[in-house]
C-alpha positions in Angstrom: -32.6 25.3 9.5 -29.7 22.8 8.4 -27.3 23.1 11.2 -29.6 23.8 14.0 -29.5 21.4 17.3 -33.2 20.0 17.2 -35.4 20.7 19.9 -36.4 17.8 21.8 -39.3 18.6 23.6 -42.7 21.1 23.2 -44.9 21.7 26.1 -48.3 23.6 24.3 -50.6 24.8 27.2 -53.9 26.3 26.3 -54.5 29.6 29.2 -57.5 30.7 30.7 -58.3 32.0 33.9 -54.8 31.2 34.8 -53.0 34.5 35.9 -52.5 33.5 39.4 -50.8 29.5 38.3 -48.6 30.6 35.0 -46.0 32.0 36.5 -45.1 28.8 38.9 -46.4 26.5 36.2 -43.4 27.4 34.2 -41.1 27.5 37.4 -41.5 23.9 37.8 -41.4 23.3 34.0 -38.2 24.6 34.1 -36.7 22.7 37.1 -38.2 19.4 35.6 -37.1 19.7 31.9 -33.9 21.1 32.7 -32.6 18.3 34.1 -34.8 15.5 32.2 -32.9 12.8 30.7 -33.4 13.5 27.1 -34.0 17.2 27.3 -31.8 18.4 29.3 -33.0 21.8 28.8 -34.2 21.6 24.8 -37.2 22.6 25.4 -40.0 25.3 24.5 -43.3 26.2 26.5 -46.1 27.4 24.4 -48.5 29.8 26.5 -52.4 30.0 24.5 -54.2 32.3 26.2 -57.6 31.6 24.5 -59.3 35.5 25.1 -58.9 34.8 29.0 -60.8 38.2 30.9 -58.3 37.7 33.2 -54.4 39.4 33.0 -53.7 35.8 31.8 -51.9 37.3 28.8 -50.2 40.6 31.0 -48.6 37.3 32.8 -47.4 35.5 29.4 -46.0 38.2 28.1 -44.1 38.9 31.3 -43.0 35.5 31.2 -42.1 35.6 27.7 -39.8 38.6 27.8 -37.9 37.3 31.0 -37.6 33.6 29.6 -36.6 32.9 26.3 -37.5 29.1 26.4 -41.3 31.0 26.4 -43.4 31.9 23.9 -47.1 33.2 24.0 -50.1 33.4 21.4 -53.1 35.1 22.7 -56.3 34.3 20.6 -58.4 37.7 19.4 -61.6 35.6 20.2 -62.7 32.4 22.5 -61.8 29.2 21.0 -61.7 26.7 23.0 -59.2 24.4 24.7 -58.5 22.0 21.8 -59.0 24.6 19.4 -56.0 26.8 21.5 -54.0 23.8 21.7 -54.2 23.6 17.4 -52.6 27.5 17.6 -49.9 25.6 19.9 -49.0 22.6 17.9 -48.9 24.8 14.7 -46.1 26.3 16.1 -45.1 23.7 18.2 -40.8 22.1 17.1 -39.8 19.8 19.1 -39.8 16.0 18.4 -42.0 15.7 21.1 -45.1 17.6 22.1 -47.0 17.4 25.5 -50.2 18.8 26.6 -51.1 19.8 29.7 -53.5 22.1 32.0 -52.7 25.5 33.2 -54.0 24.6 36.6 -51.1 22.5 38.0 -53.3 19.6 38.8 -50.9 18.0 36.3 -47.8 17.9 37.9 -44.9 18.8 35.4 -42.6 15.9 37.7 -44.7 13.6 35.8 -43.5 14.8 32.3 -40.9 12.4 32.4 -42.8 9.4 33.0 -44.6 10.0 29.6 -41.4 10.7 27.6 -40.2 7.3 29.3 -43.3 5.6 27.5 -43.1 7.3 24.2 -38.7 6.6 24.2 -40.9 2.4 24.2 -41.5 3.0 21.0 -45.4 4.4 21.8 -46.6 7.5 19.4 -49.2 8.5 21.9 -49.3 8.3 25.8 -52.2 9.5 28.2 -51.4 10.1 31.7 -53.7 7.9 33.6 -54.7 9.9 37.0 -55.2 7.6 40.5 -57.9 10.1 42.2 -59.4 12.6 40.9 -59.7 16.4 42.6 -62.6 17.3 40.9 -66.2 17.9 41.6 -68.6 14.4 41.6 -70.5 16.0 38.3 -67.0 16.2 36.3 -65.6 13.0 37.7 -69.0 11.4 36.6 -69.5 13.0 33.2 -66.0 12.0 32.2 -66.5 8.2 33.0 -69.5 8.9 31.2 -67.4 10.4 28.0 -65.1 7.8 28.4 -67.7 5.0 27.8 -69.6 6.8 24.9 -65.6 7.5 23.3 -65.4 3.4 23.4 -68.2 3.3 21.2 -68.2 6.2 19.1 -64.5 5.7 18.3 -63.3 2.4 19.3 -61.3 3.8 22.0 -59.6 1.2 23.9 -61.8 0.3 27.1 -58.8 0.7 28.9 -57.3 3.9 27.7 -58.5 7.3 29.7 -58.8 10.3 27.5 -56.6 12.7 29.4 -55.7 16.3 28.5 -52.3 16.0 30.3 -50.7 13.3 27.3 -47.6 13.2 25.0 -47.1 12.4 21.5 -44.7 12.6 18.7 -43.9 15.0 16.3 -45.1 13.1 13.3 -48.4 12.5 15.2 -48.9 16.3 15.9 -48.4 17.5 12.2 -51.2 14.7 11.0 -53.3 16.6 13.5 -52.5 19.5 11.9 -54.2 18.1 8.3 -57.7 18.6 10.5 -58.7 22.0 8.8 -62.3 22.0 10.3 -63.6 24.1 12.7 -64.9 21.6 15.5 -61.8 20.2 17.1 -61.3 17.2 19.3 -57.6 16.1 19.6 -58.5 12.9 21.3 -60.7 12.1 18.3 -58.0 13.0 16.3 -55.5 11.4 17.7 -57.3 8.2 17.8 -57.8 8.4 13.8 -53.7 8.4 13.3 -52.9 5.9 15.5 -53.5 3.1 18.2 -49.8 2.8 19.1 -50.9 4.2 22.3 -49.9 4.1 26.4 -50.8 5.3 29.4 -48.6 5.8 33.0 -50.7 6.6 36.1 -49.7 9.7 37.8 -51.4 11.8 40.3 -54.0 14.6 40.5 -53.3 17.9 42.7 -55.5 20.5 43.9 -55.4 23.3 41.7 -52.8 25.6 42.6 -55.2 28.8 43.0 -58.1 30.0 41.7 -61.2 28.2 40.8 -62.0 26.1 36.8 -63.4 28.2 34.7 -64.5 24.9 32.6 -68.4 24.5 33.8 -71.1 22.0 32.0 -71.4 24.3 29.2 -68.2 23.5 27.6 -68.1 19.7 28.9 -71.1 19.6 26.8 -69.7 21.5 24.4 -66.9 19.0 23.9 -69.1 16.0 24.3 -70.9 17.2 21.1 -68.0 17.6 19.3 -67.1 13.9 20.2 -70.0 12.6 19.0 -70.7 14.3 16.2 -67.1 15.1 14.6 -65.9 11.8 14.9 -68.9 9.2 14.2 -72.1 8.6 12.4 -73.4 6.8 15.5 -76.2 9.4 16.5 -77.4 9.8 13.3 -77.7 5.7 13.0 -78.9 5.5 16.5 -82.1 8.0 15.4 -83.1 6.3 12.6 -83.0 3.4 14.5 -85.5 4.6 16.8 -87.6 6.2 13.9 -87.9 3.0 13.0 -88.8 1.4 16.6 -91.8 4.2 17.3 -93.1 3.5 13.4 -93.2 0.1 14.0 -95.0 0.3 17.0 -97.3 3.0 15.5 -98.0 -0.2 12.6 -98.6 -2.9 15.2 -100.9 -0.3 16.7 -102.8 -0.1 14.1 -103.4 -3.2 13.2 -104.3 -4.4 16.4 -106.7 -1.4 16.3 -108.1 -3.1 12.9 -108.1 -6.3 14.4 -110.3 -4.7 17.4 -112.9 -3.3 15.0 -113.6 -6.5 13.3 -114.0 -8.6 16.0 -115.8 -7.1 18.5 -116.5 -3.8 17.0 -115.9 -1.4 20.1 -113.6 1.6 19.5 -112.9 3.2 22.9 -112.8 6.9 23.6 -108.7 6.6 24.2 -108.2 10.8 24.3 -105.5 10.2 26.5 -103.5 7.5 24.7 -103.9 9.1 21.5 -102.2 12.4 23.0 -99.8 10.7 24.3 -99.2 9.2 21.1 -98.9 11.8 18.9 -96.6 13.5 21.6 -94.0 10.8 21.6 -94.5 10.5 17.5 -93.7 14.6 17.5 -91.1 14.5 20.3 -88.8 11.6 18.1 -89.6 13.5 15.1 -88.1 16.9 16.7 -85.1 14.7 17.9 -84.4 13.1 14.5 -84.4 17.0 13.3 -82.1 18.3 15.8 -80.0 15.7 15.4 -79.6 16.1 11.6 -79.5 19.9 12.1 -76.4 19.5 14.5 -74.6 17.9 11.4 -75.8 20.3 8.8 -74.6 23.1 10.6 -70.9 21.6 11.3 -70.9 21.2 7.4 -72.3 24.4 6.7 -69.4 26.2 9.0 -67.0 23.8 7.8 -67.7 24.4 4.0 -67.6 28.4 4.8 -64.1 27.8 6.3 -64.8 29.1 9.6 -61.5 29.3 11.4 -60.6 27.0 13.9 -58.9 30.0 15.5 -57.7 33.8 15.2 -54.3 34.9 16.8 -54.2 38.5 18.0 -51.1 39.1 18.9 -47.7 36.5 19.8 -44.1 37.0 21.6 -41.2 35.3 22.2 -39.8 32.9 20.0 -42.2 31.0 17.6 -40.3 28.7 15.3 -43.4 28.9 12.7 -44.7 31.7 10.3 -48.0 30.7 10.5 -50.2 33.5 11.8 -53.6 32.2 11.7 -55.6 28.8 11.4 -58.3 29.6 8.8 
């Protein structure tokens, strides 16, 4: 409304598995952006609890009713962490919005460092992590995301996809255009802009508990990447529907070639199974490939929500009740 100070920062943190970190999480929020230059205590923390089994939410709403700078949206059903983080930046006000994990293996002291790089003149900045406390399969897979995001997406070589990253306001409402079902921010984000820095920050331990985010959903996500975001796989299996038919051609002629000029057609069982397996196993391939895209626009074109809130508190600056 005309007449209200404008808040200056939004810090949107999708929830799961998280009842025993929340409640410092936003201790140290609070000691940090009280006192950051350029907050100075305008601020809001959105809580998504995204259908944790957990008391995840019994904790945000405890938070929510003790803190006013606190506001919580729990999800009625599973969407997943960049679909939660959509609920959040639909109701997100400030100028600026950062993301981070619920785990504090993002340390909120860094906050500051990325609203130094964004008061540059940057619309997007990634925190850039020196180690990484994670298990060998995820540090692995996500150099291995990284690589495949340069080529889907023309990400920056550089440039680490972090989930603990800052951007401005006019960044998070073209995010918000996205109506489809399969989110990736980073995907996203890298459509709208490439006015983007990084700062390199460290990575903690988690705080308690164990992740609740296995090789199901890093799969999950991967898929999304590559399929939401780029024509790539679909290019890359015709190309190799061409390669095997090609071969299957010279083959053939070379069979041809055989017959007339020394006329001797071996037995070849064996090669011709393994043939026809190869032939049937890229053909299945080409066919899950082009199912996996048929059924994003099938659940796109029957407006499948991105997400469904059950139930909010505290103080949400926006009317908006669900993401359809």
């Amino acid at each position: 409304m005309e007449g209200e100070p404008v808040l200056k920062l939004s810090v949107v943190i999708p929830a799961y598995g998280s009842e025993l970190t929340l409640a410092e999480l936003v201790r140290q929020l609070e000691v940090v952006l009280s006192a950051a230059p350029g907050v100075m205590g305008s601020y809001e923390i959105i809580l998504v609890c995204d259908h944790s089994p957990d008391k995840t939410w019994d904790v945000i709403k405890q938070l929510a009713v003790t803190r006013p700078k606190v506001a919580g949206i729990l999800l009625r059903m599973n969407a997943g962490q960049h679909n939660a983080l959509m609920a959040g930046f639909a109701r997100a006000a400030g100028d600026i919005v950062v993301t981070m994990d619920d785990d504090l293996q993002h340390s909120p002291d860094d906050i500051p460092k990325l609203l130094d790089k964004i008061a540059e003149g940057h619309d997007v900045v990634y925190a850039r992590f020196k180690n990484r406390n994670h298990a060998a399969w995820k540090v692995a897979g996500s150099k291995f995301n990284n690589r495949i995001a340069a080529y889907l997406m023309k990400k920056p070589a550089d440039l680490y996809l972090s989930p603990f990253r800052a951007f401005k306001s006019a960044i998070c409402r073209d995010i918000l255009t996205y109506s489809g079902p399969y989110v990736y921010v980073d995907g996203l984000i890298l459509s709208f802009t490439r006015n983007i820095a990084s700062v390199e920050v460290d990575h903690f331990e988690r705080f308690a508990g164990t992740s609740r985010y296995g090789l199901k959903k890093s799969i999950s996500l991967w898929l999304k990447m590559a399929t939401s975001f780029s024509l790539v796989p679909l290019r890359l299996t015709s190309l190799l529907g061409i390669v095997v038919s090609g071969l299957g051609f010279l083959f053939a002629f070379l069979l041809i070639l055989q017959k007339l000029t020394i006329d001797v057609m071996p037995a070849g069982w064996a090669s011709l199974i393994v043939a026809v397996l190869v032939i049937g196993g890229v053909q299945l391939l080409a066919l899950g490939v082009l199912g996996e895209y048929l059924g994003r626009v099938l659940l796109t074109i029957n407006s499948r929500p991105q997400y469904v809130i059950g139930e909010t508190i505290g103080t949400l600056t926006s009317t908006q009740d669900q993401k359809s």
